[in-house]
PDB file with one MODEL, atoms N, CA, C and O in Angstrom:
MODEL        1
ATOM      1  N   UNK A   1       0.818  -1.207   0.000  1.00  0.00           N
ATOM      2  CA  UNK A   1       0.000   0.000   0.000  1.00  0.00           C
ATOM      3  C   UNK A   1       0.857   1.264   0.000  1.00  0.00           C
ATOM      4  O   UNK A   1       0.418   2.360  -0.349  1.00  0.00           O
ATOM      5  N   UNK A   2       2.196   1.031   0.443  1.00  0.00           N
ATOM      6  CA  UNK A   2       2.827   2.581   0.374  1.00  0.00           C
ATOM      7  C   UNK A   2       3.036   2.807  -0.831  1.00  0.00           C
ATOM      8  O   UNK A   2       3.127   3.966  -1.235  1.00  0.00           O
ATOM      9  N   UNK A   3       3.150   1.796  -1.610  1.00  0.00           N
ATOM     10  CA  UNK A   3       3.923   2.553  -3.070  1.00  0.00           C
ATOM     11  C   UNK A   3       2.734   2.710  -3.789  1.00  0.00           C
ATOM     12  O   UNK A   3       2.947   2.710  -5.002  1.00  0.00           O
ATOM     13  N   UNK A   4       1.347   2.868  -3.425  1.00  0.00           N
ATOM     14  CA  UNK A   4       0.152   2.912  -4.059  1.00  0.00           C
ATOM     15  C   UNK A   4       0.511   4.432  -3.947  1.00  0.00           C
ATOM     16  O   UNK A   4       0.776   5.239  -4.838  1.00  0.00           O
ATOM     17  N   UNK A   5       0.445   4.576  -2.667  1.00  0.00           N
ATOM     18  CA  UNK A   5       0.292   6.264  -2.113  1.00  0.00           C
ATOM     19  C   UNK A   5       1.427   7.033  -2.618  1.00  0.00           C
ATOM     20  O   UNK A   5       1.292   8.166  -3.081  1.00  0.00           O
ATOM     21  N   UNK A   6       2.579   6.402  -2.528  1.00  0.00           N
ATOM     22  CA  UNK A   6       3.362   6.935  -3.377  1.00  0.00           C
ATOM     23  C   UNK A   6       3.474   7.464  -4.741  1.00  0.00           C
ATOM     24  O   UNK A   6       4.106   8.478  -5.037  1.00  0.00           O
ATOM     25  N   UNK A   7       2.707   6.585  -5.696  1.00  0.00           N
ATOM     26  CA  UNK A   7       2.236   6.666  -6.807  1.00  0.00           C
ATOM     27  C   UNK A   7       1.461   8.189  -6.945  1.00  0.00           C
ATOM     28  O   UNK A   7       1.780   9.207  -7.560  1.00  0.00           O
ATOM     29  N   UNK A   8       0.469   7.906  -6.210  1.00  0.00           N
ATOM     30  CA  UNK A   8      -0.795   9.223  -5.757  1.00  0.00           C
ATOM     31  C   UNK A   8      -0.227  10.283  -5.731  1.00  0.00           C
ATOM     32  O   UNK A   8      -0.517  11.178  -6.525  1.00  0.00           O
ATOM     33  N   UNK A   9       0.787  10.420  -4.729  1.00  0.00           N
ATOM     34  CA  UNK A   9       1.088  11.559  -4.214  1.00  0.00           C
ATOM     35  C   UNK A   9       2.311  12.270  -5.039  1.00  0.00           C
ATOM     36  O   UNK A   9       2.529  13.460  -4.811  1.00  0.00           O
ATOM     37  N   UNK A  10       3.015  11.652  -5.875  1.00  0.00           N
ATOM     38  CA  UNK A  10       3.680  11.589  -6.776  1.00  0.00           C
ATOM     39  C   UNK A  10       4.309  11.143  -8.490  1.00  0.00           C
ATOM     40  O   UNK A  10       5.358  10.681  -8.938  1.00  0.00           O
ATOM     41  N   UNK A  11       2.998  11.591  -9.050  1.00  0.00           N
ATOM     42  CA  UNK A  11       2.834  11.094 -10.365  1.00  0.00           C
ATOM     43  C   UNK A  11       4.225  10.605 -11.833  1.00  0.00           C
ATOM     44  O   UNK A  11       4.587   9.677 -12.555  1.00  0.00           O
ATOM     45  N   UNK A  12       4.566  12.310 -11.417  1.00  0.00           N
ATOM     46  CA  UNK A  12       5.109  12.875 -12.300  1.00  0.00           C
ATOM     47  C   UNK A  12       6.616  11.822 -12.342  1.00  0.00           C
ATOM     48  O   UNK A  12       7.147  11.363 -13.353  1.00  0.00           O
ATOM     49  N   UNK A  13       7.081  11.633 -10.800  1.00  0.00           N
ATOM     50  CA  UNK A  13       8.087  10.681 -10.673  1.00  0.00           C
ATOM     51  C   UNK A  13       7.953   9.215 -10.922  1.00  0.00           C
ATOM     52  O   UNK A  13       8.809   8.533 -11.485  1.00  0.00           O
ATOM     53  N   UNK A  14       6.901   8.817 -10.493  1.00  0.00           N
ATOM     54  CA  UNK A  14       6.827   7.544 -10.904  1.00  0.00           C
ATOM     55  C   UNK A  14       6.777   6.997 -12.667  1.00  0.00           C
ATOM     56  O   UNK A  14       6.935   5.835 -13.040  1.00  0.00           O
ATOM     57  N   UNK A  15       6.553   8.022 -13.422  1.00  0.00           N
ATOM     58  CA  UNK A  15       6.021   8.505 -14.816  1.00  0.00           C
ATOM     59  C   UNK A  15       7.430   7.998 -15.273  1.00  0.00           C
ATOM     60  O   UNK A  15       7.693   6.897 -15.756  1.00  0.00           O
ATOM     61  N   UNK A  16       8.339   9.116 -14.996  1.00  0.00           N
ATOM     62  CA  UNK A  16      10.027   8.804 -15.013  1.00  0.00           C
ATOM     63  C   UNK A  16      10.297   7.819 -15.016  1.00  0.00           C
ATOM     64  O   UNK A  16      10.607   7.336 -16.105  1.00  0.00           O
ATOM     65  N   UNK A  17      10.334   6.949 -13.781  1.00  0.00           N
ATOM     66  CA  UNK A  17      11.152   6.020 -13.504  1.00  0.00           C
ATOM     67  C   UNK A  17      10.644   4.839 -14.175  1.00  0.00           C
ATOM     68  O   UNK A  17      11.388   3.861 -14.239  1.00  0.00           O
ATOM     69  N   UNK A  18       9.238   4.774 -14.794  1.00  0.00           N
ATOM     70  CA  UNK A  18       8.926   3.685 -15.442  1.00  0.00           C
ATOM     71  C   UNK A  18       9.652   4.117 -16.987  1.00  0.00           C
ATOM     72  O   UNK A  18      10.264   3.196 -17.528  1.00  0.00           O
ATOM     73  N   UNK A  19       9.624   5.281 -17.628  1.00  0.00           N
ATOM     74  CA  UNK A  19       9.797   5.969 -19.259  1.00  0.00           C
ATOM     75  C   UNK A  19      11.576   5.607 -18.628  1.00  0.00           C
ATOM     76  O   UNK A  19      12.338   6.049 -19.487  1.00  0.00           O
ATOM     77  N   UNK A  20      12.267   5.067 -17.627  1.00  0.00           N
ATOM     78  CA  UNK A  20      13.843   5.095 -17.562  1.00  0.00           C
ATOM     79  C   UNK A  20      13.847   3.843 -17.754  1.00  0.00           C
ATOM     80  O   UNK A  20      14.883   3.408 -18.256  1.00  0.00           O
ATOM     81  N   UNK A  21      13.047   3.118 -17.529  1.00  0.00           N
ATOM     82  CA  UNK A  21      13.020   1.668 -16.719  1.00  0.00           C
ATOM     83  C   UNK A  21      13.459   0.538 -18.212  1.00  0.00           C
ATOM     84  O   UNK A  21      14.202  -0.439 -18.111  1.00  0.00           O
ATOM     85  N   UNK A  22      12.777   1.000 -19.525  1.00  0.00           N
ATOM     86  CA  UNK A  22      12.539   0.225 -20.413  1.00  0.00           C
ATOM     87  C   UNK A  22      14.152   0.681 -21.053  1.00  0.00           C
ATOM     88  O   UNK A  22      14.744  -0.317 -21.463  1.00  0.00           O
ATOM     89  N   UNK A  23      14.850   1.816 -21.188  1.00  0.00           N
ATOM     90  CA  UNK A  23      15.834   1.447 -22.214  1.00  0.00           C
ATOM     91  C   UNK A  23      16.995   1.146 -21.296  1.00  0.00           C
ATOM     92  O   UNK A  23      18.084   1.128 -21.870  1.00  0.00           O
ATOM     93  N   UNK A  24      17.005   0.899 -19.965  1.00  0.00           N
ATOM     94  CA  UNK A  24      17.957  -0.036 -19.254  1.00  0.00           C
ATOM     95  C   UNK A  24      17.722  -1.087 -19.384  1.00  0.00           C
ATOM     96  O   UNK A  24      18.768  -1.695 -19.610  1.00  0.00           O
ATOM     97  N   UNK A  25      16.199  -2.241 -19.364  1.00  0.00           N
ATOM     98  CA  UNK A  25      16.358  -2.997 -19.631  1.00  0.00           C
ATOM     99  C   UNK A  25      16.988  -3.472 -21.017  1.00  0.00           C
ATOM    100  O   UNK A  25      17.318  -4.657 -20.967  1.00  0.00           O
ATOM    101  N   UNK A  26      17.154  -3.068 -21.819  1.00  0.00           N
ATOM    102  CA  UNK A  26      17.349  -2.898 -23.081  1.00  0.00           C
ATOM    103  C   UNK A  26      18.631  -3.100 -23.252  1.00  0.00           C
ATOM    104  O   UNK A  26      19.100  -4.016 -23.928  1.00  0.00           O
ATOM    105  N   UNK A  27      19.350  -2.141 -22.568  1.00  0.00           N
ATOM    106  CA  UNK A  27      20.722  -1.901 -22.609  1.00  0.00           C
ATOM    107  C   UNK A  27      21.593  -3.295 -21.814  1.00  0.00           C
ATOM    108  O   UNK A  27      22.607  -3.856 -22.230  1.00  0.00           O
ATOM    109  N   UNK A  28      20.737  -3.619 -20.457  1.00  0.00           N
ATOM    110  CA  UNK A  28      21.863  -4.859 -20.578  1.00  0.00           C
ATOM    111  C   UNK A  28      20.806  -5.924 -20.865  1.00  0.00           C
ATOM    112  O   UNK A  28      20.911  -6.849 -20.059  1.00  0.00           O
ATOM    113  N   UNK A  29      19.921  -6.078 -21.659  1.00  0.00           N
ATOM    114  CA  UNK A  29      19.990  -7.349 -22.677  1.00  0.00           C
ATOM    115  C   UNK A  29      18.654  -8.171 -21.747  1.00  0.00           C
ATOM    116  O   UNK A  29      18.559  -9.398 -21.762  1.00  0.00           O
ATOM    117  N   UNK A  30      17.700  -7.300 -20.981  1.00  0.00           N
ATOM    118  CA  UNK A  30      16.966  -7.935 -20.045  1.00  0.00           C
ATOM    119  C   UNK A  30      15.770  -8.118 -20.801  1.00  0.00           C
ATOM    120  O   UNK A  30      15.108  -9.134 -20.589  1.00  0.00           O
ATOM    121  N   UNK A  31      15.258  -6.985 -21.962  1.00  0.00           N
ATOM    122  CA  UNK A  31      14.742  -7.295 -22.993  1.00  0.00           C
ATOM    123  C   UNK A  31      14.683  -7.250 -24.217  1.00  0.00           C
ATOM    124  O   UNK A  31      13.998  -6.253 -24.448  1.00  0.00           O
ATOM    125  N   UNK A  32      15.081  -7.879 -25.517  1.00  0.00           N
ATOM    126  CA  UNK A  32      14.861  -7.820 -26.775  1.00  0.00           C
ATOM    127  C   UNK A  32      14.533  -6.805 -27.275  1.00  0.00           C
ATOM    128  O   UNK A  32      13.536  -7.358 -27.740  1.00  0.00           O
ATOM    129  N   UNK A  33      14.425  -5.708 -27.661  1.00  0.00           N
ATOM    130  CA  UNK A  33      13.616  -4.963 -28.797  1.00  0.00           C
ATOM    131  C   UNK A  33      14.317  -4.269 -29.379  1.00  0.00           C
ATOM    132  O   UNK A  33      15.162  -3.554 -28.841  1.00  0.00           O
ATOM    133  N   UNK A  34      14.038  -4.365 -31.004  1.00  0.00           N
ATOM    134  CA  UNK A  34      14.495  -3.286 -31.753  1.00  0.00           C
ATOM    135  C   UNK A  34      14.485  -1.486 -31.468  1.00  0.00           C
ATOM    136  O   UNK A  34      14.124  -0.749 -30.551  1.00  0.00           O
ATOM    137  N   UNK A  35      15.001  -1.343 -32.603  1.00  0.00           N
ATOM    138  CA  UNK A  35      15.225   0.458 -31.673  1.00  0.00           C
ATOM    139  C   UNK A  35      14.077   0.945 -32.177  1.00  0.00           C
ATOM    140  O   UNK A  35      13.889   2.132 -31.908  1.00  0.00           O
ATOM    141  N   UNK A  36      13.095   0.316 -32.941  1.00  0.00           N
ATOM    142  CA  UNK A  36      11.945   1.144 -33.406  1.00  0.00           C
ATOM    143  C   UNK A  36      11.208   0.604 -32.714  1.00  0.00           C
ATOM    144  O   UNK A  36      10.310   1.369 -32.362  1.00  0.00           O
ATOM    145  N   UNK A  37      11.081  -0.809 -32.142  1.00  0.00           N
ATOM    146  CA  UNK A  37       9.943  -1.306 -30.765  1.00  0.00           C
ATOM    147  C   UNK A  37      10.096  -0.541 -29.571  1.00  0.00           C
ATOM    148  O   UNK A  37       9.184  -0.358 -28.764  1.00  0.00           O
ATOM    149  N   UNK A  38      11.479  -0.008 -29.443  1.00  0.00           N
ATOM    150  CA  UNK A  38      11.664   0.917 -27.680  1.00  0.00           C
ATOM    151  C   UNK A  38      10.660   1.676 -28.061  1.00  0.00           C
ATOM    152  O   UNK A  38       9.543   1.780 -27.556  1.00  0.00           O
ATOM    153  N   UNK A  39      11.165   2.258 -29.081  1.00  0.00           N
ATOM    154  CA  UNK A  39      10.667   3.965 -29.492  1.00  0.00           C
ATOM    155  C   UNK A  39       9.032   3.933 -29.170  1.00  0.00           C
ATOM    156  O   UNK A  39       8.411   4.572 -28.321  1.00  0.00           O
ATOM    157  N   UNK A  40       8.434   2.721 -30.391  1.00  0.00           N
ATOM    158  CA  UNK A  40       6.906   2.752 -29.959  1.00  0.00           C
ATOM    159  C   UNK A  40       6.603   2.591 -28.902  1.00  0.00           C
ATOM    160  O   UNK A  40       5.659   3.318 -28.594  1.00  0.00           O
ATOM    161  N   UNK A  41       7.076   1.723 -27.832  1.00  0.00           N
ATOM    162  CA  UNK A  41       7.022   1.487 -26.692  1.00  0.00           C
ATOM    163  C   UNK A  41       7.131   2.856 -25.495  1.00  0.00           C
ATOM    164  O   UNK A  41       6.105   3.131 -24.874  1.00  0.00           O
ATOM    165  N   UNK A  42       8.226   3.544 -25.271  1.00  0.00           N
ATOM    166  CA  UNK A  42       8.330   4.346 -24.901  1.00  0.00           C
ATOM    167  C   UNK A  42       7.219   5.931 -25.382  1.00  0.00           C
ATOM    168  O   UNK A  42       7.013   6.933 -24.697  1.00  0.00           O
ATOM    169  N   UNK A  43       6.763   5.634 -26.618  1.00  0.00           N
ATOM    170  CA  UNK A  43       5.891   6.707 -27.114  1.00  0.00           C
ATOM    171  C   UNK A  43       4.258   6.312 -26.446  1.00  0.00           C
ATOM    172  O   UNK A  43       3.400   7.176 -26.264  1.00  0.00           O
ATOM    173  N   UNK A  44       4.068   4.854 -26.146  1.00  0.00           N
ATOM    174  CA  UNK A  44       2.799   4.440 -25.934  1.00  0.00           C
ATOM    175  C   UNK A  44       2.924   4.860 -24.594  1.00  0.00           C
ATOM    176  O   UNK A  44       2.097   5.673 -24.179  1.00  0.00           O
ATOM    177  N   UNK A  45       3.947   4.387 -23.729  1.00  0.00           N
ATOM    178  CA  UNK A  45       3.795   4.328 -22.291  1.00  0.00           C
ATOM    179  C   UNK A  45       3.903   6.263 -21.674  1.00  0.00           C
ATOM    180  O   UNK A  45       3.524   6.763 -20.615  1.00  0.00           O
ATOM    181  N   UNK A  46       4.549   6.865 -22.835  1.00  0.00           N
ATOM    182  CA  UNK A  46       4.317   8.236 -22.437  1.00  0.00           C
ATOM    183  C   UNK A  46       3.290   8.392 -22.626  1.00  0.00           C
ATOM    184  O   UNK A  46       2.729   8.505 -21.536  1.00  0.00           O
ATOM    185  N   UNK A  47       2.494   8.494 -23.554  1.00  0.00           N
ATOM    186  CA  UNK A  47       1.177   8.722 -23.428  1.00  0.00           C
ATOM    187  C   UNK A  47       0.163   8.195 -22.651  1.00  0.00           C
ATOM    188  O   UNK A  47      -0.800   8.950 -22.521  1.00  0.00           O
ATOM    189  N   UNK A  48       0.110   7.413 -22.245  1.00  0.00           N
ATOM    190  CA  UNK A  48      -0.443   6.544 -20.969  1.00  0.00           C
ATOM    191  C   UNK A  48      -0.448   6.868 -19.846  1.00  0.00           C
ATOM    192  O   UNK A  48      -1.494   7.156 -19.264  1.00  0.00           O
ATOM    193  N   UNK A  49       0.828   6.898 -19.234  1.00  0.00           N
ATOM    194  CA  UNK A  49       1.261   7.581 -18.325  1.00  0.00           C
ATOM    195  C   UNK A  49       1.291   9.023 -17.641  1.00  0.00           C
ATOM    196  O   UNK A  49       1.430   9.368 -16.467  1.00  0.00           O
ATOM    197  N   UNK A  50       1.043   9.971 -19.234  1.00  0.00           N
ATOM    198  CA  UNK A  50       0.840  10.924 -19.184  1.00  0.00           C
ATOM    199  C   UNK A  50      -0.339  11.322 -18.665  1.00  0.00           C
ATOM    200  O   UNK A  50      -0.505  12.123 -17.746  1.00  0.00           O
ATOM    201  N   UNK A  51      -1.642  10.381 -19.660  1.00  0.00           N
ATOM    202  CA  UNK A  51      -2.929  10.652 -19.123  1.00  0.00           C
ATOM    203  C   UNK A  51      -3.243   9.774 -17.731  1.00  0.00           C
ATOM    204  O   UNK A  51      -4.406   9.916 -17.353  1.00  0.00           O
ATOM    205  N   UNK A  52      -2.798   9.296 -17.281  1.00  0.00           N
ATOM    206  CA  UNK A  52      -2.678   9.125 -15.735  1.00  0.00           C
ATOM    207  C   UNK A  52      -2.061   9.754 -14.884  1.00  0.00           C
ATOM    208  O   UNK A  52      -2.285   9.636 -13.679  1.00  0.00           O
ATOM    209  N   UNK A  53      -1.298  10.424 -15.322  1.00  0.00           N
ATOM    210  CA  UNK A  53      -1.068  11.567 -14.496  1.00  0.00           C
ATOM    211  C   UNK A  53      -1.574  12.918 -14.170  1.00  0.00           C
ATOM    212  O   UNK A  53      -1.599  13.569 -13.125  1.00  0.00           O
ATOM    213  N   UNK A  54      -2.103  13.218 -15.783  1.00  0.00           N
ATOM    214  CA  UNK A  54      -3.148  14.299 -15.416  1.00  0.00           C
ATOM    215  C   UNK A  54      -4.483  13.953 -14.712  1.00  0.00           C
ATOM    216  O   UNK A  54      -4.978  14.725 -13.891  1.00  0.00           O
ATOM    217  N   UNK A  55      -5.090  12.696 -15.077  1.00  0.00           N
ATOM    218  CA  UNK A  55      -5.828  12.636 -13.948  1.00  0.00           C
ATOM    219  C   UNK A  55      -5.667  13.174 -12.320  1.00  0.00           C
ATOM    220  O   UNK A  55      -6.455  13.771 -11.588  1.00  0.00           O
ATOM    221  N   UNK A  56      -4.436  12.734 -12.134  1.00  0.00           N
ATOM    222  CA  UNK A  56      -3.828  12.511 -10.440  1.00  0.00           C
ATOM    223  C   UNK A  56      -3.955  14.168 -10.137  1.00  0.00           C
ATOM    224  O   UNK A  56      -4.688  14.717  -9.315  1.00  0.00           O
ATOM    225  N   UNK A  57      -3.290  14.594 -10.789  1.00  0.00           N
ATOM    226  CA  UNK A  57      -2.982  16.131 -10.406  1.00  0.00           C
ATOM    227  C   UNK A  57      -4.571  17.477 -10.875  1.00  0.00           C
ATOM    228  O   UNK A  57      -5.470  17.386 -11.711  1.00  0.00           O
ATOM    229  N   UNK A  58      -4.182  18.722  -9.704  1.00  0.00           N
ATOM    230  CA  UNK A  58      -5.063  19.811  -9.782  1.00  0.00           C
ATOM    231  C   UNK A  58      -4.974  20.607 -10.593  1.00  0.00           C
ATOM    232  O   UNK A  58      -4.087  21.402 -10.284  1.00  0.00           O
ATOM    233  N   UNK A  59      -5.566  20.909 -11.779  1.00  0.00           N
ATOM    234  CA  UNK A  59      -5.351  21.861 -12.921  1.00  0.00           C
ATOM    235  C   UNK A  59      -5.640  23.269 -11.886  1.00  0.00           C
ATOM    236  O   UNK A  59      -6.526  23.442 -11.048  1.00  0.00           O
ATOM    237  N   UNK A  60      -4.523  24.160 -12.316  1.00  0.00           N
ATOM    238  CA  UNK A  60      -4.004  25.227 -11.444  1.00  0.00           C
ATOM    239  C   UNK A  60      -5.240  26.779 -11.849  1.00  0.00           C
ATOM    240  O   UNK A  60      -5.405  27.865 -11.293  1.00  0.00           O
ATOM    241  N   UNK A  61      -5.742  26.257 -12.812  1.00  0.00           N
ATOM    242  CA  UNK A  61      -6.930  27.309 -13.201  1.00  0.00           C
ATOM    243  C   UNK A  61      -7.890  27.285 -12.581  1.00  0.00           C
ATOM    244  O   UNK A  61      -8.590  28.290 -12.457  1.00  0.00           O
ATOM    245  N   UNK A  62      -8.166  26.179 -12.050  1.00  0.00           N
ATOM    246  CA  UNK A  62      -9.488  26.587 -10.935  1.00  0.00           C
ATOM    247  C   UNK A  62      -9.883  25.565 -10.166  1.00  0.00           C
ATOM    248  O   UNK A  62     -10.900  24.875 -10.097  1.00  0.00           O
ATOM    249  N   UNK A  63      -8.507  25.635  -9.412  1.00  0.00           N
ATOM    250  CA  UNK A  63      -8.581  24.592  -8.105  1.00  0.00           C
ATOM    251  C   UNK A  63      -9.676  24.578  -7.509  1.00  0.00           C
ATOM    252  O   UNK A  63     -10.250  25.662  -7.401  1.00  0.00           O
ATOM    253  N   UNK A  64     -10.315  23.366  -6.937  1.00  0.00           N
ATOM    254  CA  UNK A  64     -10.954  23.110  -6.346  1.00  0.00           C
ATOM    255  C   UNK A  64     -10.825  21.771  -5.391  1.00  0.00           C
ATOM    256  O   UNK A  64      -9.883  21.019  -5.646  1.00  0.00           O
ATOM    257  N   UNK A  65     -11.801  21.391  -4.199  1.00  0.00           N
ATOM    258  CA  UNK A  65     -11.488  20.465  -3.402  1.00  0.00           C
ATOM    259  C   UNK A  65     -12.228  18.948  -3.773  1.00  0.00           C
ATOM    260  O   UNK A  65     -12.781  18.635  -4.828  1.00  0.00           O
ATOM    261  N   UNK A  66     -12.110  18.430  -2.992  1.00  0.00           N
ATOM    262  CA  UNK A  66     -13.207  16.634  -3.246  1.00  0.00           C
ATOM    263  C   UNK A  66     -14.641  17.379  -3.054  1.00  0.00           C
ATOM    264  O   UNK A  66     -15.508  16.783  -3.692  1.00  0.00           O
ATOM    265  N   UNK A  67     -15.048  18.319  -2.477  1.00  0.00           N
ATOM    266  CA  UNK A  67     -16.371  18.676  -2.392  1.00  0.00           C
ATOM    267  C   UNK A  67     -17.175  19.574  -3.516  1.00  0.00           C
ATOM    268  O   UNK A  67     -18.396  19.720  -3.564  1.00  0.00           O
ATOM    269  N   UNK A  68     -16.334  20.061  -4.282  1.00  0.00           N
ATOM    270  CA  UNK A  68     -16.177  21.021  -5.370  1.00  0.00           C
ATOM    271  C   UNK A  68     -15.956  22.786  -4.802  1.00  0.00           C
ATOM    272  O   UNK A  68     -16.004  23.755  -5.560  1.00  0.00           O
ATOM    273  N   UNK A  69     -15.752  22.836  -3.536  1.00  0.00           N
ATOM    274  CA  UNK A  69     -15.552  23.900  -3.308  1.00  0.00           C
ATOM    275  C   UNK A  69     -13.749  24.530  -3.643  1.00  0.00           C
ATOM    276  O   UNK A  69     -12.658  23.963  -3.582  1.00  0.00           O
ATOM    277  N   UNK A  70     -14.161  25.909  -3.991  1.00  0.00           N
ATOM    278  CA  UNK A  70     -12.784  26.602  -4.540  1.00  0.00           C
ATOM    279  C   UNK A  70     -12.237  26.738  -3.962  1.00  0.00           C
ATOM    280  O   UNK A  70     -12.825  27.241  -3.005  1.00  0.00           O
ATOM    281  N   UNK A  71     -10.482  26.544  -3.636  1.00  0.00           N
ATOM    282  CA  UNK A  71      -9.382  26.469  -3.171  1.00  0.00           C
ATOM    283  C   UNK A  71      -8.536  27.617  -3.141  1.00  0.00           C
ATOM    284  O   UNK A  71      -7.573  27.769  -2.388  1.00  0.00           O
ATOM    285  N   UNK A  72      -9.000  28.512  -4.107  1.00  0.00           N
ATOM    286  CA  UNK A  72      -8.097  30.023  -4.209  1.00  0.00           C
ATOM    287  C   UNK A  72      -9.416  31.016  -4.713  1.00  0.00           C
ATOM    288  O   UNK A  72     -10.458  30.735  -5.305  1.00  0.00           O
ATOM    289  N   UNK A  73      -8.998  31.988  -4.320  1.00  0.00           N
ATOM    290  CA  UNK A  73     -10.257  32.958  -4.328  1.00  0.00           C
ATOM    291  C   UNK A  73     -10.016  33.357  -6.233  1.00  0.00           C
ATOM    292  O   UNK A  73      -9.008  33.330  -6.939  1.00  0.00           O
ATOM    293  N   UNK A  74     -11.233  33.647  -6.483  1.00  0.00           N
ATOM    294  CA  UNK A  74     -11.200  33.754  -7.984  1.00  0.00           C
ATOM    295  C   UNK A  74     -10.756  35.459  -8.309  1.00  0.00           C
ATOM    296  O   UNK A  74     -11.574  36.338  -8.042  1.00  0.00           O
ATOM    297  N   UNK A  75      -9.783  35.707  -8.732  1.00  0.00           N
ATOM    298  CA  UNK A  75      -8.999  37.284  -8.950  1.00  0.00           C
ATOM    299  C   UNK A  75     -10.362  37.876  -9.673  1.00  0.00           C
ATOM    300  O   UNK A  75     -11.232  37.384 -10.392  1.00  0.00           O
ATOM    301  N   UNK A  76     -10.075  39.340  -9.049  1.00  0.00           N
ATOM    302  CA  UNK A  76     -11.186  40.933  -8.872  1.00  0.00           C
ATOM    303  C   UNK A  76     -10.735  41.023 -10.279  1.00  0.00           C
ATOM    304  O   UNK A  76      -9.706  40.585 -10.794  1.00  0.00           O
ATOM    305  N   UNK A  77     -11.914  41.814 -10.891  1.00  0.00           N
ATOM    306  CA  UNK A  77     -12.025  42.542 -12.178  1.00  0.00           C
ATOM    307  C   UNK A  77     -11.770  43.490 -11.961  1.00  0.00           C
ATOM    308  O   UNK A  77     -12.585  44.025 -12.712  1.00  0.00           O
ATOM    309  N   UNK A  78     -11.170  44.444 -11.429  1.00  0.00           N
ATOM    310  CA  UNK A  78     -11.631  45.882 -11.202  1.00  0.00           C
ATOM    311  C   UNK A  78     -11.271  47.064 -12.270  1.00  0.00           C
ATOM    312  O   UNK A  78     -11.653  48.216 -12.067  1.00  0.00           O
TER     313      UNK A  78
ENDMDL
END
């Protein structure tokens, strides 16, 4: 369960260390793939990853909480 929360609480890193994870294996020989299978590979799992991460995280335009109430006061027109 910690590395769940870990995950949660830290997207963006875990994102990394999986997009690092595949061309080490690679490099010492842990898995097979051509340099155009990394590539797709690494292009799928960014994108994947990506949109799981924006899930995780607060778009900074108009924070809000689990209740839907606003988190930063909305800036004066004046």
């Amino acid at each position: 369960m910690w590395l769940f929360k870990q995950i949660r609480q830290e997207p963006v890193l875990f994102q990394g260390l999986i997009q690092a994870l595949f061309p080490v294996l690679v490099a010492f020989g842990a898995l097979q793939l051509q340099e155009s299978q990394l590539g797709a590979l690494y292009a799928f799992t960014a994108a994947l990853l990506s949109f799981l991460t924006r899930i995780q995280v607060t778009p900074l335009s108009n924070p809000r909480d689990d209740a839907g109430n606003r988190l930063a006061p909305r800036p004066r027109s004046d």
